[in-house]
N, C-alpha and C positions, 0 to 999 in steps of 0.2 A: 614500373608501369602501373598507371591505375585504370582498372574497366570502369568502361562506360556502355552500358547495359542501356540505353533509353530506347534500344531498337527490339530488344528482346523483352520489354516490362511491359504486365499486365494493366491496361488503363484501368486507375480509378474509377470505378460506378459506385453507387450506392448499393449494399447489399447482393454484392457480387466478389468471389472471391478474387484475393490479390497477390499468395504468394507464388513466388515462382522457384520453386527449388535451384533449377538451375542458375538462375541469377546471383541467388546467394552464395552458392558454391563457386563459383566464376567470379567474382568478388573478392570473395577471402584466398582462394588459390592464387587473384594473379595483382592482388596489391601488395605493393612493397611498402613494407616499414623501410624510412632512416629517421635519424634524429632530427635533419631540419623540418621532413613531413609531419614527426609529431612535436614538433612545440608548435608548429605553422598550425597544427586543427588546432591544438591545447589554444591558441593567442585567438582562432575565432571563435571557441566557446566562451574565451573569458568577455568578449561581447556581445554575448548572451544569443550565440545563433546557434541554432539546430545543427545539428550535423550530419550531412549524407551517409547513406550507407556504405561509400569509397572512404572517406572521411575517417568513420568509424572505425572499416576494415584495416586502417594504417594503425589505429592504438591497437586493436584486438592484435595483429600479426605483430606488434612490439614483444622482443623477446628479453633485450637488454634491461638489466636491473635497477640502474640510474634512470635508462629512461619510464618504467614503469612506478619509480618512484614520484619520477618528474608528471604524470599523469594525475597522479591520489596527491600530487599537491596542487594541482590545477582543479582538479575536481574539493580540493577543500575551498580554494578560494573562492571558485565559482559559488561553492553552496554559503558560505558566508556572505557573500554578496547580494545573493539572488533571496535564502532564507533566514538572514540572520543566523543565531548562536541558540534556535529555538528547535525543540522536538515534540512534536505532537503526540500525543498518549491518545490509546484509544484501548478497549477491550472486547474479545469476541465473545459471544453468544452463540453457543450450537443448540439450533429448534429440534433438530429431529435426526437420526441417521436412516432413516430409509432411504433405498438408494435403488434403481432399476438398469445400473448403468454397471460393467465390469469390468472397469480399470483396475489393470495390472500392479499398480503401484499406490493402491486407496485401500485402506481400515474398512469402507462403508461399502466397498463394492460388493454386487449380489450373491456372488458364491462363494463370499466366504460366512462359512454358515458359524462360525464361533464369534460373530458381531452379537451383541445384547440389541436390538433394535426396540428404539424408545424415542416417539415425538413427546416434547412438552406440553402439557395443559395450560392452560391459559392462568390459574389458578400457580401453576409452577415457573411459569414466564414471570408472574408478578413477583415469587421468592426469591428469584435469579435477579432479577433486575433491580429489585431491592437493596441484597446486598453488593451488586456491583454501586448502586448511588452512596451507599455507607461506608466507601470505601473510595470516595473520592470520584468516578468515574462520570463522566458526561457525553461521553462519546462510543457507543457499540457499533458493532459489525457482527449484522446476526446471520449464522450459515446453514443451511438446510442441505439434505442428500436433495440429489436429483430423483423424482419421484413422484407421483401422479398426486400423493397425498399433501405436498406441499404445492400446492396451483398457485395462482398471480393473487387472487381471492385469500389464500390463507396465507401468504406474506404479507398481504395488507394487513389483516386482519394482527396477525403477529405485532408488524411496526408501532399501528394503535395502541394496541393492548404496551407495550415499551413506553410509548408517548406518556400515556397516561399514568403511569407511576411516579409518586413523589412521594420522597421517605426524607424527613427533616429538610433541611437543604437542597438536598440530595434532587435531581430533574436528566433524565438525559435529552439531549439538545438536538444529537445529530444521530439519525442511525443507518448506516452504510448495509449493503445486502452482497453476500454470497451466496449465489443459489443459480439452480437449473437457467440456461437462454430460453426466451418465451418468444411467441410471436409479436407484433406491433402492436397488439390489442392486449394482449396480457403484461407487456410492457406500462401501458396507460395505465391499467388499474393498476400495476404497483406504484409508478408513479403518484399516482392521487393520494396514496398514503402518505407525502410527504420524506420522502428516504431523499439519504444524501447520496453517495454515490452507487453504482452499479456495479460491482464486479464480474466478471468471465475470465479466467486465466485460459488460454488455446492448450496449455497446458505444455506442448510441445508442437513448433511450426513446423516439422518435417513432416509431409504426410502419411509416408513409407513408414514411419517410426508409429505415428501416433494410430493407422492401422493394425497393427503389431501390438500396442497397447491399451486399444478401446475395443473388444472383442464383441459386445451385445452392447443392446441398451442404444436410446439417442444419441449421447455423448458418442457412439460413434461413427458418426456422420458427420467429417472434419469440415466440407463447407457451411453446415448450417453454426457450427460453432464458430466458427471463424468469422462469419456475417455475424454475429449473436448481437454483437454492440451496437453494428450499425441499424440493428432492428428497434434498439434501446433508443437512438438517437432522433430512426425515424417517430417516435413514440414522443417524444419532447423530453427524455431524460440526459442533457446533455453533460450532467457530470459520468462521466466508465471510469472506471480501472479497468487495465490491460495487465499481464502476466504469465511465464513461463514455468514451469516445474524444473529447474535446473540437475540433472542428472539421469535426465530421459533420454537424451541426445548429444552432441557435441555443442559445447558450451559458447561456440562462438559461432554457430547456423544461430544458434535460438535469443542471442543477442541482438543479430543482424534483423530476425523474424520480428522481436520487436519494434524495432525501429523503420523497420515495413508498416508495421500496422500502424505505429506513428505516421508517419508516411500517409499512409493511407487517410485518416482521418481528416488529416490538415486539405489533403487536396479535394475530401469529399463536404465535412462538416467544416470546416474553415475553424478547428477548435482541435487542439490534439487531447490527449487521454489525461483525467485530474490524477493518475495515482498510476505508477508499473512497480509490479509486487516481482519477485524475483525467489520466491521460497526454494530449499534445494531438498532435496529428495530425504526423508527420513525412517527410521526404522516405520516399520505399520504393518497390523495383524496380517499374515498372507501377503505380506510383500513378493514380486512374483519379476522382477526387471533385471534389464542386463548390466551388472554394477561396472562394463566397463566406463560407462559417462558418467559415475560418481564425480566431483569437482571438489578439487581439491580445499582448504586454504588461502593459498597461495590466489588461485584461478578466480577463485569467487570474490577474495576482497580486490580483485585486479578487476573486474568484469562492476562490479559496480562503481567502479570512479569514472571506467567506460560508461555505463549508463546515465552517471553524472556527470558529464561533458556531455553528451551525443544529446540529452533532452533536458536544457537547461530548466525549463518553467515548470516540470513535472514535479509532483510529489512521488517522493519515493520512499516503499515500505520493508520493513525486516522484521518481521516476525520472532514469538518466542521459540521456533524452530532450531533459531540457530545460539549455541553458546553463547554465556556472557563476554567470552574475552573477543568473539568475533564481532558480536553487536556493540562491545566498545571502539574498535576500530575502525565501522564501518562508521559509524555515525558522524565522522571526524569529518570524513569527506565526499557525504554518498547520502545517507538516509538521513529524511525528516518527519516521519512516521515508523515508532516503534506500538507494540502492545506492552502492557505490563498487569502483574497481576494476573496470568494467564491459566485460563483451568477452560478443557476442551472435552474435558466429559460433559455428558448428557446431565443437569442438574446438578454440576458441579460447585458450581459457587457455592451455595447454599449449602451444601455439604463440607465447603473448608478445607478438601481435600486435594490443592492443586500438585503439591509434592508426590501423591501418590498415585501414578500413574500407572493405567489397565489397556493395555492396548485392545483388548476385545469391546470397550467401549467409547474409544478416540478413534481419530481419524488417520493419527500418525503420533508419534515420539515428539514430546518439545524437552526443548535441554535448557530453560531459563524459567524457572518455577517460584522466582523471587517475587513478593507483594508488592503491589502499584506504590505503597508508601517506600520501601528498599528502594525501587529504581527510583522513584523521583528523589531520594538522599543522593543517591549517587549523580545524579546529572546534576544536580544543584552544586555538590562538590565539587564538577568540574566544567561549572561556569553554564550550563545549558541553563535557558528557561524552560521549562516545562510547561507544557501548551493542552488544555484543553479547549480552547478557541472553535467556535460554530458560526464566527459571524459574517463571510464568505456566503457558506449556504442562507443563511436566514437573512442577508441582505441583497440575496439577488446578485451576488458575483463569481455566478458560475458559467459554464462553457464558454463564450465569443467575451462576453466581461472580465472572467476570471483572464485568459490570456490577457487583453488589454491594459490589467496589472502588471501579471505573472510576467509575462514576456520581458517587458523589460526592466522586469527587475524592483518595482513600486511597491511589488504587494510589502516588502519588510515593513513600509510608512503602517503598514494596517496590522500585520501579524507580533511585530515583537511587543508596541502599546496591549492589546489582546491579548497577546502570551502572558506578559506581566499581569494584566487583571485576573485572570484564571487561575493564574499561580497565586496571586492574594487571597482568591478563594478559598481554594486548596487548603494555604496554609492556615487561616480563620477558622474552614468547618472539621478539618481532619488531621492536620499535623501534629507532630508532637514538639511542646516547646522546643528543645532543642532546634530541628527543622526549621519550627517556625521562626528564631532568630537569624538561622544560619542563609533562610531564603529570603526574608526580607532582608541582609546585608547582601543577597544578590539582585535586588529589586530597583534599592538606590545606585548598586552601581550602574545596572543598565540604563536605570536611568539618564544618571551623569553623561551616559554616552550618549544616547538619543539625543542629551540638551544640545549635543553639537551641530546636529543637523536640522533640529525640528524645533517644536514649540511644547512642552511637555508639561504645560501649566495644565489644560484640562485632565490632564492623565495623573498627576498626581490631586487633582479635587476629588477626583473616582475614586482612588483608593482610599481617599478617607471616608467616604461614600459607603464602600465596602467595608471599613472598620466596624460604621455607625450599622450594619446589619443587610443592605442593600443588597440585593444579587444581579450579576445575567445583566452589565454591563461590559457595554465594548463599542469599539468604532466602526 
């Protein structure tokens, strides 16, 4: 039996909340998984359709081990289909850990008093960002505590101060925000700085759980964060990221919760979310949660091939949180946004010290401390292109545009030519010969394949473009 809940669901409004606890539980209690119900969703994601939260609820209750295989091969195909054989690279930046907010499960929250609390100087922002361009990187994502001291004002001011660094080659392109939900007006002035996406993870869509977990502070006032994005939206920043903290709650409410806000989005902004992050719970100073929602292995590389089926057009991210042997497995059929090169202390870059990790001043435990050049050898080894690509945002193909790609399935004609420039770059201003051979013998092959479907005359004149010194070419 599968529910149909349209008599019990919260209507879509703008900036009013949408989950319904009970809906979701009523859902996953009373759909049944069989085998013909999940190839039957797997056969409508592989044309590229969204999938309802009944939909959904049939893969999540799959218990069967052929058929859970048979999902992370639908969800590889789909991701081939939909993003090519390419992984975007990108790196975080932490501005500040002041934080006024006392979540249970956060390094930066207020009371725990053995945090080093340290915002960067603008003067310190340029050393950070420096050496993230000397090292390849083009793309940050800068995160600040939630805090009075970090306003809409001193996130702009931040992004500029980013913008404006150029060290040899070296420029970054795109800079994505984690930081405090503002109102519509403080949304504007970040906006005006030019950022690329917005982040707000709900953290956790239970409400009963995430009162329990957000004891002071803004953060916890579950419906203003829960509207957060749509404040961002009314504001004109229509790229968000959306995301869950997986091991705060049960692993299949906070998938379904997703897919609500999905949900939500499409029927309010006519535009679902550019990016759902999906991080799981990590060791962190004064960790304080109930480790029965820990997620296993097993649950989490099964829950993200779910998330790649259920929202076909979405970018999806895996942070250095998680091991390298899980971040190789997920990438296969799930994520197209990794970081690499990761260091989440205060002033960390610039210090060289990403191996050595102090949790009294990070935010959480990361278990992948390998240099942005390590991980781009290894995806190149195994056939990825490696993408630092911006020309999406800086050509105007984002929210109602970007889907008019995305959706069905176009944007590959624009990201893998662009993955390949970038990766030229890459290998030109920062690789080491070796690399540099081993990724342009991955350069002609993509090529080769492109030639099958497209016209690759201009794309190979660029690259030699790129040879002759040229940069911050793309389509």
């Amino acid at each position: 039996m599968i529910y149909h809940p349209e008599k019990y669901r919260i209507p879509d409004e703008a900036m009013k909340p949408f989950i319904d606890i009970s809906e979701i539980e009523t859902i996953l209690r009373e759909t049944v998984s069989t085998p013909e119900g999940v190839r039957k969703v797997i056969e409508k994601s592989l044309q590229k359709n969204r999938l309802s939260l009944q939909e959904t609820a049939i893969l999540i209750n799959t218990t069967s081990p052929d058929l859970i295989e048979e999902i992370k091969q639908g969800a590889r195909k789909l991701k081939e289909m939909v993003y090519g054989e390419r992984i975007v690279l990108f790196a975080p930046l932490y501005i500040g850990n002041f934080c006024s907010n006392n979540c249970q499960y956060c390094g930066f929250r207020t009371e725990n008093k053995n945090q080093k609390r340290i915002t960067l100087s603008k003067n310190e922002i340029i050393q950070e960002v420096t050496r993230l361009e000397d090292s390849g990187h083009k793309r940050l994502i800068l995160v600040f505590g939630e805090h009075s001291l970090y306003s809409p004002e001193f996130i702009a001011d931040s992004v500029k101060t980013v913008y404006s660094v150029k060290s040899k080659n070296g420029e970054i392109r795109r800079v994505n925000i984690n930081a405090a939900p503002f109102s519509v007006e403080g949304f504007k002035t970040v906006k005006e700085s030019k950022i690329g996406t917005y982040q707000v993870f709900q953290e956790t869509y239970h409400s009963e759980m995430y009162a329990k977990l957000h004891l002071s502070g803004k953060k916890s006032d579950y419906n203003y964060r829960l509207t957060s994005l749509d404040r961002a939206q009314e504001a004109g920043i229509d790229d968000v990221g959306i995301g869950a903290l997986f091991g705060l709650y049960d692993w299949k409410f906070e998938v379904l919760g997703l897919i609500r806000h999905v949900n939500h989005f499409e029927a309010v902004y006519n535009v679902g979310p550019h990016t759902i992050s999906f991080p799981r719970v990590q060791n962190a100073s004064a960790l304080n949660i109930d480790k029965n929602y820990l997620v296993s292995d097993a649950d989490f590389t099964k829950l993200v091939a779910i998330l790649r089926l259920a929202v076909p057009y979405t970018g999806m991210i895996l942070t250095a949180r998680e091991p390298i042997h899980i971040r190789q497995e997920v990438m296969k059929f799930g994520v197209s946004q990794i970081d690499g090169g990761t260091n989440i202390q205060l002033g960390g870059y610039s210090k060289n010290n990403a191996k050595e990790q102090d949790l009294n001043v990070e935010q959480f435990e990361i278990n992948d401390t390998r240099s942005i050049g390590e991980i781009i050898a290894e995806l190149v080894e195994n056939q990825y292109i490696p993408s630092f690509c911006t020309a999406c945002y800086r050509l105007g193909r984002t929210g109602e545009h970007f889907m008019e790609f995305s959706v069905p399935g176009f944007i590959k004609r624009y990201c893998s030519p662009n993955a390949i420039l970038t990766l030229a770059e890459y290998l030109e201003d920062y690789a080491t010969n070796e690399l540099k051979i081993k990724g342009y013998e991955l350069i002609e092959r993509k090529i080769l394949e492109l030639e099958e479907t497209q016209n690759v005359e201009i794309l190979r004149e660029r690259l030699i473009e790129l040879k002759d010194g040229k940069r911050d070419l793309y389509f």
